[in-house]
C-alpha positions as CSV (number, residue, x, y, z in Angstrom):
1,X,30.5,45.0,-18.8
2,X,31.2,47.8,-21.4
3,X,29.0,50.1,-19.6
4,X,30.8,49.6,-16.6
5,X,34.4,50.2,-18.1
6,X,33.1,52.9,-20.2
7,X,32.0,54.9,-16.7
8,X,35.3,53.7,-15.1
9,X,37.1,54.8,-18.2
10,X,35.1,58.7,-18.0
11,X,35.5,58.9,-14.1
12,X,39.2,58.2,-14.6
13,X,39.8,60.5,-17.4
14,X,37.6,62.9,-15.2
15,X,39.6,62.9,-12.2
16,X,43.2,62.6,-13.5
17,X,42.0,65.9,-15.5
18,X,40.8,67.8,-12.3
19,X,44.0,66.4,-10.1
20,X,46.3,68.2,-13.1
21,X,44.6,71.3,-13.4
22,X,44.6,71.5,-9.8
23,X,48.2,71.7,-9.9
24,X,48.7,74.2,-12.5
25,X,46.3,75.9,-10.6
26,X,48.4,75.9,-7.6
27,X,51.8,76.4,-9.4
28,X,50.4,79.5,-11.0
29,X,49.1,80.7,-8.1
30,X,52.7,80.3,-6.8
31,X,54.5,81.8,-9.7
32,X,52.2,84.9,-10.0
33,X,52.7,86.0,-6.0
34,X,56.9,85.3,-7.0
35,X,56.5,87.8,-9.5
36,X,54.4,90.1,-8.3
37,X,57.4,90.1,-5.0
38,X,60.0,90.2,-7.7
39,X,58.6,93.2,-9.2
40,X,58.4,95.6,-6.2
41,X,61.8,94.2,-5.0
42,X,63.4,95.4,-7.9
43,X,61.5,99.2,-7.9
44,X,62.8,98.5,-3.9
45,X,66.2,97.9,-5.0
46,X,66.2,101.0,-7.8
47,X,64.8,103.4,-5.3
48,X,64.1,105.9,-7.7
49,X,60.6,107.2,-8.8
50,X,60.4,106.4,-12.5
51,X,57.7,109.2,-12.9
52,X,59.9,112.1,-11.5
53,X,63.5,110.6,-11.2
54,X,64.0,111.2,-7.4
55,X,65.0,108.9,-4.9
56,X,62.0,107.8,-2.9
57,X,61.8,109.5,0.6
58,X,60.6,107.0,2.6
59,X,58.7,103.1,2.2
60,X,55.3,104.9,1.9
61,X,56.4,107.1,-0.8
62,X,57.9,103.3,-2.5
63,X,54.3,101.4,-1.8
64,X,52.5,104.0,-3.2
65,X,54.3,104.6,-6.5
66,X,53.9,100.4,-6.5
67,X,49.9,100.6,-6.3
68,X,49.7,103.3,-8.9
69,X,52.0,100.7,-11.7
70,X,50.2,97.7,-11.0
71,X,46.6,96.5,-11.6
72,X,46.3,92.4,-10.0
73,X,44.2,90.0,-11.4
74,X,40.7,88.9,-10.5
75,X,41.2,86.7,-7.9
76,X,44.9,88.7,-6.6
77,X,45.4,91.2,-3.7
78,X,47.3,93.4,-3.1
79,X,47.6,95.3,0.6
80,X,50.0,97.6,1.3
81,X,50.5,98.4,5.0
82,X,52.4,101.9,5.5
83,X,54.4,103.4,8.4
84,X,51.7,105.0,9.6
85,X,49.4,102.1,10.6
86,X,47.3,102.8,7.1
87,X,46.4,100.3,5.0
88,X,46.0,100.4,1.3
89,X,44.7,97.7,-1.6
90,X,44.2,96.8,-5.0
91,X,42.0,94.7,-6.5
92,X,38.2,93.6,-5.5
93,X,37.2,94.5,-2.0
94,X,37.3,91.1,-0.1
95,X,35.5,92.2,3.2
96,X,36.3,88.6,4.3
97,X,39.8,88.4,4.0
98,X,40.1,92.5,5.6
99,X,38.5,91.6,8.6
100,X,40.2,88.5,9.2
101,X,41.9,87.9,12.4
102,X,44.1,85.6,11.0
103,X,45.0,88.0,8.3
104,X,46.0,90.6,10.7
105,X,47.8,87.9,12.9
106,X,49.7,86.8,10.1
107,X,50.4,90.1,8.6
108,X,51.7,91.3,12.1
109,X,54.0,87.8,12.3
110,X,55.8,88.5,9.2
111,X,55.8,92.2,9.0
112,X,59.3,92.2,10.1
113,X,60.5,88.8,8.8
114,X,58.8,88.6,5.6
115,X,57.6,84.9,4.5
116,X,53.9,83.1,3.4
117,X,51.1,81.9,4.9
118,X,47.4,80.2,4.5
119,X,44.8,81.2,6.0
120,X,41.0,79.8,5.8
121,X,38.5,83.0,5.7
122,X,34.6,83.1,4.5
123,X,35.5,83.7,1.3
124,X,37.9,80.6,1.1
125,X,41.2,79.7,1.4
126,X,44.4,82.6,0.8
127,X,47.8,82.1,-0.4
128,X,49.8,85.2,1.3
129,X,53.0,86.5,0.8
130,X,54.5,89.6,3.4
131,X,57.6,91.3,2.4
132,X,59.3,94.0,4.9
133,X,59.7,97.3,3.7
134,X,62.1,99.0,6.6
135,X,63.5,102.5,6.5
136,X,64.5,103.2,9.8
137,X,60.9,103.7,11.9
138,X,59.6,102.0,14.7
139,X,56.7,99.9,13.0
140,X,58.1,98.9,9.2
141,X,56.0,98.8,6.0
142,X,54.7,95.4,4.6
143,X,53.6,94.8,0.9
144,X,51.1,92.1,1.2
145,X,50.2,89.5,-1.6
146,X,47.2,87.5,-1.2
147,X,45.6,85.0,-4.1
148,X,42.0,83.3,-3.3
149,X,43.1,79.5,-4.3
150,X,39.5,78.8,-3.6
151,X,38.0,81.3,-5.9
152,X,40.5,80.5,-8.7
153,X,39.7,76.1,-8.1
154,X,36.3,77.2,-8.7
155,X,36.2,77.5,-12.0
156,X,38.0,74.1,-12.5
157,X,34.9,72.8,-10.5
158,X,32.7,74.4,-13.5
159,X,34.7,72.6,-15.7
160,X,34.6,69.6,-14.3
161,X,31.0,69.2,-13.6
162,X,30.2,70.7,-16.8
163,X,32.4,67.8,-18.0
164,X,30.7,65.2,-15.6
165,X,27.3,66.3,-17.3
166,X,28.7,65.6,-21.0
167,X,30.5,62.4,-20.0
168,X,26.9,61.4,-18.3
169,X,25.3,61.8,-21.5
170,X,28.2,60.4,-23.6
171,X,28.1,57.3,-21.3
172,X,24.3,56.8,-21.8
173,X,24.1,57.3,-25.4
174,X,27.2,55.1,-25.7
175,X,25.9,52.2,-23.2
176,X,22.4,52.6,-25.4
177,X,24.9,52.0,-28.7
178,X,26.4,49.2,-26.9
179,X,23.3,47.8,-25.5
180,X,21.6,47.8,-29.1
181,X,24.8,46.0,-31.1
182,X,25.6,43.2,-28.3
183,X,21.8,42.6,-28.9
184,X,22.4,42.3,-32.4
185,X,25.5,40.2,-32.2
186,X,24.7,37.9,-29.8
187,X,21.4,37.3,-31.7
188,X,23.0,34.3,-33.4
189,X,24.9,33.0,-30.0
190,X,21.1,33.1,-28.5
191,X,19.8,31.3,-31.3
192,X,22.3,29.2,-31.7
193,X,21.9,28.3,-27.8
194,X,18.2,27.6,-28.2
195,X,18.6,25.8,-31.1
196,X,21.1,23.4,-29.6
197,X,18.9,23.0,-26.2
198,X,15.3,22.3,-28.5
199,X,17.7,19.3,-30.7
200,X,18.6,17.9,-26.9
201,X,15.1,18.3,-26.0
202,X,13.4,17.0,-29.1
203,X,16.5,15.0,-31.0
204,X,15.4,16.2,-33.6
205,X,18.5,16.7,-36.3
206,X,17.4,18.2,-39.2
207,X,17.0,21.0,-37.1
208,X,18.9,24.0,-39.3
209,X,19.7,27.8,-38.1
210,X,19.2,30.6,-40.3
211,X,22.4,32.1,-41.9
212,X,22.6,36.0,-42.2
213,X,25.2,38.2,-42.7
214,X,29.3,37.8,-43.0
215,X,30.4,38.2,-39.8
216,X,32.4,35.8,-37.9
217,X,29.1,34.5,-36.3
218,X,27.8,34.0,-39.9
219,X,30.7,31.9,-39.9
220,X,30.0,29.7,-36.6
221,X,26.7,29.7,-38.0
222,X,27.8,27.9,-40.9
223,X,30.1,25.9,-39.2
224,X,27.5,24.6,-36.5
225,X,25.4,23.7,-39.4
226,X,27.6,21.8,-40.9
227,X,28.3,20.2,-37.7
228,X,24.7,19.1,-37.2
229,X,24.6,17.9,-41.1
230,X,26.9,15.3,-40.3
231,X,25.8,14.3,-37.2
232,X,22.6,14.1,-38.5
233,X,23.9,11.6,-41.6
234,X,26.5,9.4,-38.8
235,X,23.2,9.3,-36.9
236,X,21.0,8.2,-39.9
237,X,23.9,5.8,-41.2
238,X,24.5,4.2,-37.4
239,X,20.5,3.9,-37.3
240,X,20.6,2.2,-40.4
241,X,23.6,0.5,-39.8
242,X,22.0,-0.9,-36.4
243,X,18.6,-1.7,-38.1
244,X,20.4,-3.8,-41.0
245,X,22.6,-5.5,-38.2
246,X,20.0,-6.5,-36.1
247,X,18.4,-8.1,-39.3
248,X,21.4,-10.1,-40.7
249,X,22.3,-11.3,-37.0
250,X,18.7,-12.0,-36.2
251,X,19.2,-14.5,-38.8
252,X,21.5,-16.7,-37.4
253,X,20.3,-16.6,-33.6
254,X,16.9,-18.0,-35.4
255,X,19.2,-20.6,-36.8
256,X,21.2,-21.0,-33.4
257,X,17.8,-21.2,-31.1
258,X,16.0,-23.8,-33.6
259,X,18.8,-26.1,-33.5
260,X,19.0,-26.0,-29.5
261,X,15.3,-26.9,-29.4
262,X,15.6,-29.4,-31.3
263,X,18.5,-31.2,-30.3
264,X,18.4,-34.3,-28.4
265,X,20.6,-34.4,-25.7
266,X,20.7,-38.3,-25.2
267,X,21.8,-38.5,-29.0
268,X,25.3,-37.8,-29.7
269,X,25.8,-38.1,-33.6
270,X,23.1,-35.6,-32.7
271,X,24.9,-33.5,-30.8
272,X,28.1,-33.6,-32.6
273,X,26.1,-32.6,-35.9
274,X,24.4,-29.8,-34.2
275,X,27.5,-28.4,-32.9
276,X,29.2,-28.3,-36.0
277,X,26.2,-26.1,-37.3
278,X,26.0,-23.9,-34.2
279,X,29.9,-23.3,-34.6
280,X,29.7,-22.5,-38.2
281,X,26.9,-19.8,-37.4
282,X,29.1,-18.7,-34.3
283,X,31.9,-18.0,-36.7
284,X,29.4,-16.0,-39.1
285,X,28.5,-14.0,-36.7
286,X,31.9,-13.5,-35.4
287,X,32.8,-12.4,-39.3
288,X,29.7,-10.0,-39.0
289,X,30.9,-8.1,-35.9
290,X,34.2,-7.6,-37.4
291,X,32.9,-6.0,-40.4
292,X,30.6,-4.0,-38.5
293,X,33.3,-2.7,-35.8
294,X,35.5,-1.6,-38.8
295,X,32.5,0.4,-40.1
296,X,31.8,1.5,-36.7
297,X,35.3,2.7,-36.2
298,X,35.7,4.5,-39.9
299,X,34.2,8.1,-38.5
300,X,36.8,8.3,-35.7
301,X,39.6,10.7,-36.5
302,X,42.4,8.0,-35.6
303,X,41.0,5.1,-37.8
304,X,44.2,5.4,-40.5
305,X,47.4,6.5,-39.5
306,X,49.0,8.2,-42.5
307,X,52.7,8.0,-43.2
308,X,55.0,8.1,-46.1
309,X,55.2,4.7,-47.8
310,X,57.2,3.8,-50.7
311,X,53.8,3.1,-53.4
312,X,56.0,1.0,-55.9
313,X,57.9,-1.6,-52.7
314,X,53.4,-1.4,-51.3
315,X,51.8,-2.1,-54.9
316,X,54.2,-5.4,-55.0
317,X,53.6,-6.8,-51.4
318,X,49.8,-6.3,-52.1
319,X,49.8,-8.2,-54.9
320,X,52.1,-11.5,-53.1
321,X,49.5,-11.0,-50.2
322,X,46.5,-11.5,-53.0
323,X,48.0,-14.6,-54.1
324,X,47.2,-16.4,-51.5
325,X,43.3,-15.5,-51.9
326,X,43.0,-18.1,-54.6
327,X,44.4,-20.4,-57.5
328,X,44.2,-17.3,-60.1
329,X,46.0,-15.7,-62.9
330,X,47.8,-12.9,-60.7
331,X,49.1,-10.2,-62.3
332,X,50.2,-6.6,-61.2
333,X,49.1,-4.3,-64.1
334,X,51.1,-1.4,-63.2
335,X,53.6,0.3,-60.4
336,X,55.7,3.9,-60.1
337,X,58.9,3.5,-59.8
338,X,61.0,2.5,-56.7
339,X,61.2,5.3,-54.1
340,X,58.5,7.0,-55.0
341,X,56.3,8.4,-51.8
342,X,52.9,8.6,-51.1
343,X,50.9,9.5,-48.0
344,X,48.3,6.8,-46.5
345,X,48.1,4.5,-44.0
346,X,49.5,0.9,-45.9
347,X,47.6,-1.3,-42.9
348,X,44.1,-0.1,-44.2
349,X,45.1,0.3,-47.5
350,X,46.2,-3.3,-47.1
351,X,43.0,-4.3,-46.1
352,X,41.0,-2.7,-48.6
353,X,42.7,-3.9,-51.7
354,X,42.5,-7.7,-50.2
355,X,38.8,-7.1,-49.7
356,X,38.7,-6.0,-53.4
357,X,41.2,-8.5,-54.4
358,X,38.7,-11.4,-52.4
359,X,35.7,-10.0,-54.0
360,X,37.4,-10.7,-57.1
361,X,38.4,-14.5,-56.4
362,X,34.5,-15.0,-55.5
363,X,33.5,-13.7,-59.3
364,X,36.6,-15.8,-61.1
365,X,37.1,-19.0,-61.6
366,X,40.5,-20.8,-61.4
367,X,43.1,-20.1,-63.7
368,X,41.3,-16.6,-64.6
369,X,43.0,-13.7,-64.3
370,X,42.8,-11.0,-61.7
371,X,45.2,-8.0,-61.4
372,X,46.2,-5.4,-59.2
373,X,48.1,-2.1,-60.4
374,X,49.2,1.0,-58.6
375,X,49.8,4.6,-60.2
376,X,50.5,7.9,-58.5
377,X,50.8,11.4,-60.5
378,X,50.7,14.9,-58.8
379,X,47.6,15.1,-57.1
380,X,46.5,11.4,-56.9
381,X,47.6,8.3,-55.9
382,X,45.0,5.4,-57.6
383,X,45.2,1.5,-56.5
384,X,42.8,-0.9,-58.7
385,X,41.5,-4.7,-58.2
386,X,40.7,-5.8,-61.8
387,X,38.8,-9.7,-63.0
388,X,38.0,-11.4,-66.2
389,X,34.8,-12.2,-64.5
390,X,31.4,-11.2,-65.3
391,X,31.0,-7.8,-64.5
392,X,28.6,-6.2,-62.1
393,X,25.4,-5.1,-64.4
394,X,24.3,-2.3,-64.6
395,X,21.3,-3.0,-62.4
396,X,23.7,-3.6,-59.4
397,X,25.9,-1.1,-60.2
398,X,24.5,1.3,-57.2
399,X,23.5,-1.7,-55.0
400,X,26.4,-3.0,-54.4
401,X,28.1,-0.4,-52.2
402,X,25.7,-0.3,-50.2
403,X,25.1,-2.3,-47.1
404,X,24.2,-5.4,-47.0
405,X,23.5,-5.6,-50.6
406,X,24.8,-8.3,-53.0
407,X,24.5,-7.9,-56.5
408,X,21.8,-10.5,-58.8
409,X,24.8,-12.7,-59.2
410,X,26.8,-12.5,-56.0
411,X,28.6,-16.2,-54.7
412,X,30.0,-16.9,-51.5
413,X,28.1,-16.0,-48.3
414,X,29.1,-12.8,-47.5
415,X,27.4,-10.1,-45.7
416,X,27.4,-6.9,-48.6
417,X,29.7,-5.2,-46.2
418,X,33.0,-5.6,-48.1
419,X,32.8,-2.6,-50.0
420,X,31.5,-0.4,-47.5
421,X,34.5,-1.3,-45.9
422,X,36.9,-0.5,-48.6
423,X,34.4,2.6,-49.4
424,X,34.9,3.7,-45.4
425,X,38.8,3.3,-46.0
426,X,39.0,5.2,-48.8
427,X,37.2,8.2,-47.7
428,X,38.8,8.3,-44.5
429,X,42.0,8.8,-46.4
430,X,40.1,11.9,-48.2
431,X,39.7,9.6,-51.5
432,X,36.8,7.7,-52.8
433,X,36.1,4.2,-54.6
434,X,35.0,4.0,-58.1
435,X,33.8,1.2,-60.3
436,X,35.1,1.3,-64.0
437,X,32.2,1.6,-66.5
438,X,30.4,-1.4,-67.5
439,X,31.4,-3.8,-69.9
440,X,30.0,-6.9,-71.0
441,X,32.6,-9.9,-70.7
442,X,34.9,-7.8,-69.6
443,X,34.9,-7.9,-66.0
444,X,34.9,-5.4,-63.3
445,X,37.5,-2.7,-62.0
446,X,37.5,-1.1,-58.7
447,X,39.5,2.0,-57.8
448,X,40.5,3.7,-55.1
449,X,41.5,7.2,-55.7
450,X,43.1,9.0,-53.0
451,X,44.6,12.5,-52.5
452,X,48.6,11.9,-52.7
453,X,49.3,14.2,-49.7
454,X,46.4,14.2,-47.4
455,X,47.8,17.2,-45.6
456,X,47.2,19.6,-48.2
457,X,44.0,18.1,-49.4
458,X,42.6,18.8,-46.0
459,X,44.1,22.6,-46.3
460,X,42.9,22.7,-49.7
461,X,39.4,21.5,-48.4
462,X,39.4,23.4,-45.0
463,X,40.1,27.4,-47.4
């Protein structure tokens, strides 16, 4: 494609030259015949000899003084034809144009008249101009005029094919150019192409292109790594995420299937108890598939809907939805003041502290205290569950985010996916979930820390 508009480009540029100097060819040619008229009409209309002073005696005397002040250019002619039938010229001999029937035709048409013609001889085409020159005899003088258009285009022609031969080698040395950096550009693209179709071939992830340079394709580079890092970890977490749900639900459809074998269908105490069992199963699995669509759903870009929300009015409706967890000491350790706006989506939010707030109730006992506390500064806006239980140890302090894993002392039957959840809810947010260092008899703190306006965080994370 450059190639080609760099040749239309020089063919254009070519042409619209030749076209212009074709015309100031032909508007010289115009202008120098004018003049050259001008000039012998004004001796004409002096009629005096500049050389002696006397009045001419006749138009032969008045062409003749003319060719002996004049001296025409290279490609210009100059004919005068005298009373007497002879003919006289300046300039190169042009046997062509002499002999010319149509020369003499046209000549003899304007002789009295005066006016121009064209006329097409061997040596090319003629521009003519015949002006009268009467005094009275029977056949009148004629100054003649005649410019060889072709001779002068000619060396136009030169020009342009000695231009056509530069622009020739100017297009092939700037297609080579061209040729060689598009190679060197779109190296990346084509790697970046066959690296793409060998991961849909192979599915192979960890598949990583070679960054060079700091151009803009070093940049998509970059950027497509990137890409394929975190597919490669949603792919690796969803694997693992599938492998671990397949286990805990195998689980229960053991538990499920052995009951049905073993139920007697003619016994009804043993049917009721068996239904009560396969219900209660049901409704962990149910439990199970909620946690794991929530987890499922924490990578897509609509799963929290950020608006402003007043923290202080949020932090106090969290902690009158916690009390209804459990018979324990609740307490809200700390709030900003009324009216004072944060960014985040108080639905998840919601949902994350009660899952921290419920984890709480399963390591208290009643009457124990558990608290909840809310504090926003520039930056950062930080939400906390905090027991009087017994602390995670240290042994569990990693184990317990991940999935599936309960700490050495965990209660309740849960499925190790609560703080996943909350983990997934704070990160889509652009925050994170900590756990307050350990200590012993002290209980355990959980905070989420979140970016107070997500909008510039992601600017601030995106220069």
């Amino acid at each position: 494609m450059v190639a080609l508009l760099t040749a239309l480009a020089l063919v254009s540029a070519g042409l619209a030259a030749y076209f212009v100097e074709i015309r100031r060819v032909d508007a010289q040619v115009r202008e120098q015949i004018t003049q050259e008229l001008r000039e012998f009409q004004t001796l004409q209309e002096r009629g005096v000899d500049p050389a002696t002073g006397s009045p001419f005696a006749d138009a032969d005397s008045l062409l003749s003084t003319f060719l002996t002040r004049n001296q025409p250019n290279a490609h210009e002619r100059i004919v005068a034809f005298f009373g007497d039938g002879e003919r006289r010229f300046l300039g190169r001999r042009d046997s062509a144009l002499f002999s010319s029937p149509d020369f003499d035709a046209a000549v003899d048409r304007l002789r009295t008249t005066g006016g121009t013609a064209v006329i097409e001889t061997d040596s090319g085409q003629h521009v003519m101009a015949v002006r009268p020159v009467v005094d009275g005899s029977a056949d009148p003088a004629a100054f003649v005029v005649a410019w060889n258009v072709t001779a002068e285009r000619a060396e136009i022609r030169s020009m342009v094919l000695t231009y056509g031969a530069v622009a020739l080698g100017s297009w092939l040395v700037i297609t080579l150019i061209a040729w060689l950096i598009a190679g060197r550009l779109l190296r990346p693209v084509r790697t970046l192409r066959a690296t793409a179709q060998e991961i849909a071939d192979s599915g192979d992830l960890g598949r990583r292109i070679d960054v060079t340079g700091h151009d803009d394709l070093t940049d998509l580079t970059e950027t497509v790594n990137e890409m394929l890092e975190r597919l490669q970890a949603a792919f690796a977490s969803q694997r693992e995420l599938l492998d671990d749900a397949g286990h805990e639900l195998r689980t229960p459809l053991t538990v499920l299937r052995g009951h049905l074998e073993l139920l007697d269908a003619d016994d009804s105490d043993d049917v009721v108890a068996t239904r009560g069992l396969l219900l209660d199963e049901v409704d962990r699995m149910s439990l199970l598939v909620d946690d794991l669509l929530v987890l499922a759903k924490a990578r897509r870009p609509d799963f929290v809907r950020p608006d402003d929300v007043d923290a202080g009015a949020l932090a106090a409706s969290l902690l009158e939805k916690c009390r209804g967890l459990g018979d324990r000491a609740w307490t809200l350790d700390a709030a900003p003041a009324d009216g004072t706006v944060v960014r985040l989506d108080p639905h998840r939010l919601t949902q994350a502290v009660l899952q921290l707030a419920e984890n709480a109730v399963r390591h208290t006992d009643d009457g124990d205290t558990v608290a909840v506390g809310c504090a926003v500064d520039a930056e950062t806006t930080t939400f906390w569950v905090r027991d009087a239980g017994p602390g995670v140890a240290p042994e569990d302090r990693t184990v317990v985010f991940d999935r599936f894993r309960r700490g050495s002392d965990a209660r309740g039957e849960g499925f190790g996916l609560g703080l996943s959840i909350v983990s997934a809810i704070a990160e889509a947010h652009g925050g994170s979930l900590h756990l307050d260092p350990y200590r012993p008899g002290k209980g355990a703190t959980f905070r989420i820390t979140l970016p107070r306006d997500r909008t510039a965080h992601e600017r601030g994370a995106e220069g």
